[in-house]
C-alpha positions as CSV (number, residue, x, y, z in Angstrom):
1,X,0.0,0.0,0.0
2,X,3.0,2.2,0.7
3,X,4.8,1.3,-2.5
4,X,1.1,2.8,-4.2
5,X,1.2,6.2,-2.3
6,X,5.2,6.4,-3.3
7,X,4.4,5.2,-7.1
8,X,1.4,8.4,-7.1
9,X,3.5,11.3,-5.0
10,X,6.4,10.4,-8.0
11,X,4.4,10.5,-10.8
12,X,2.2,13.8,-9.3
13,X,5.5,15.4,-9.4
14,X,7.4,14.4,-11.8
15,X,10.0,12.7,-9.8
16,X,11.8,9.0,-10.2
17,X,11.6,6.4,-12.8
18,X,7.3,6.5,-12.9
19,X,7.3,9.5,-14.8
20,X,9.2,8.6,-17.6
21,X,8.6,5.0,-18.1
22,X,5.1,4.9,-20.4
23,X,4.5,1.0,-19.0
24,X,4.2,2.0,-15.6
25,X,1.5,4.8,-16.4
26,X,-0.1,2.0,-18.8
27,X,-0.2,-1.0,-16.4
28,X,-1.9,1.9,-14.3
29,X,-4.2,2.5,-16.5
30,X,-5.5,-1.0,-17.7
31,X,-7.0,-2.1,-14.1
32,X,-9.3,1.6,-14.6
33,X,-10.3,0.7,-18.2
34,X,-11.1,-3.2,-16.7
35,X,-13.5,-1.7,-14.0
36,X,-14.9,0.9,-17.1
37,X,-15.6,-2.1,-19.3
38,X,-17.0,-4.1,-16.6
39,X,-19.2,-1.7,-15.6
40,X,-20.7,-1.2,-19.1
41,X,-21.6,-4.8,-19.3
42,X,-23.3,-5.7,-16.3
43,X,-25.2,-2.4,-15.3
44,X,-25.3,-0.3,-18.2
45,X,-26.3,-2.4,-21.1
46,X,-29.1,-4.4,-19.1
47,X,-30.9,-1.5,-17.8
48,X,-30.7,-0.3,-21.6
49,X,-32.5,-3.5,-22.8
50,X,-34.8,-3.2,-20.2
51,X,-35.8,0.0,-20.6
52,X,-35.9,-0.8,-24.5
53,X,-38.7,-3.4,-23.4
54,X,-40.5,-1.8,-21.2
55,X,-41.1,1.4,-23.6
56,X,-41.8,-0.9,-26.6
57,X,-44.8,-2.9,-24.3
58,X,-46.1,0.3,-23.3
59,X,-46.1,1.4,-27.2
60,X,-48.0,-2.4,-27.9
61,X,-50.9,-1.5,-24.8
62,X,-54.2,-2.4,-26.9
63,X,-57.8,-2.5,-25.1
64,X,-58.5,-5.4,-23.1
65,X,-54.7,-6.5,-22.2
66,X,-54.7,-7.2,-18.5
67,X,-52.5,-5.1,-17.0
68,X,-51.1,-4.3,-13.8
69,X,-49.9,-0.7,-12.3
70,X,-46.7,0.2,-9.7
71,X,-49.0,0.2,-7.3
72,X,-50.3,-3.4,-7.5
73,X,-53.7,-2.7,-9.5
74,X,-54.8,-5.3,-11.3
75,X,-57.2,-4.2,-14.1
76,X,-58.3,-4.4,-18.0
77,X,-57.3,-2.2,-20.7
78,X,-60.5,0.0,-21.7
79,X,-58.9,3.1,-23.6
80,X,-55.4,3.8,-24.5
81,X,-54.3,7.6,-25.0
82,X,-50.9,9.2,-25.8
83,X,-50.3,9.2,-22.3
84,X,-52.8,7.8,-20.4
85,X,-55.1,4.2,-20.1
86,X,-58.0,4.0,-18.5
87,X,-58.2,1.0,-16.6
88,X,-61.1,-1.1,-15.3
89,X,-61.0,-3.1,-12.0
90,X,-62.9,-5.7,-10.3
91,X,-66.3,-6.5,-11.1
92,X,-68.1,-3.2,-10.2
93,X,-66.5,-1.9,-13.7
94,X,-64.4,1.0,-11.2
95,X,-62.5,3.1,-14.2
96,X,-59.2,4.5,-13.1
97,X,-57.0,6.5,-15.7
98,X,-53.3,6.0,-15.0
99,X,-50.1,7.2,-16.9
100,X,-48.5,4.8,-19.0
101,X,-45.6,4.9,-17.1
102,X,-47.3,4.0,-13.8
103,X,-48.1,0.1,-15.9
104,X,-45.6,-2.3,-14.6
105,X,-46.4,-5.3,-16.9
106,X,-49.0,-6.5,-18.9
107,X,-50.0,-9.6,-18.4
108,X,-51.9,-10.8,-21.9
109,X,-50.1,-12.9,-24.4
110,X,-49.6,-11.8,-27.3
111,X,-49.2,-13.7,-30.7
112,X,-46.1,-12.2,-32.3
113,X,-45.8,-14.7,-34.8
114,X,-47.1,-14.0,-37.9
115,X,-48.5,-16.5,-40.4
């Protein structure tokens, strides 16, 4: 740990052999550019499939997909709007109009295939 905090205070000022030897700065540099890379691949390129997924369900919402909000609501698909659905739960036919983003998943199957 010692030898780390000597390696840094040489090269911050421009003292001893770190400074001018380009394959100390490089082995440096590849741990830096592992943990970058790393990074990428298992938190930033998941959450950008996910959200992918999640925005292309919201653009396939049709009427009378069962659906279910963040706040636990279970209910059918009466209307979709740019930015809204109505919603209808249980069996008294209650209408509730949430955002689209307040959907969580939607639980119909749809037939992608075609043919």
């Amino acid at each position: 740990m010692t030898d780390l905090f000597t390696l840094l205070a040489q090269t911050a000022t421009g003292t001893g052999d770190a400074a001018s030897n380009p394959a100390t700065m490089l082995t440096m540099l590849i741990p830096l550019v592992a943990m970058i890379v790393i990074f990428y691949f298992l938190i930033i390129r998941p959450e950008k499939k996910r959200s992918k997924k999640m925005k292309e369900m919201l653009n396939n919402l049709e009427v009378a997909d069962e659906v279910v909000t963040t706040g636990g609501i279970i209910g059918r698909v009466v209307s979709v709007k740019e930015d809204t659905v109505l919603i209808e739960t249980g069996s008294d036919r209650t209408k509730i109009r949430v955002l689209k983003g307040a959907i969580a998943e939607n639980r119909t199957i749809h037939d992608t295939t075609e043919g």
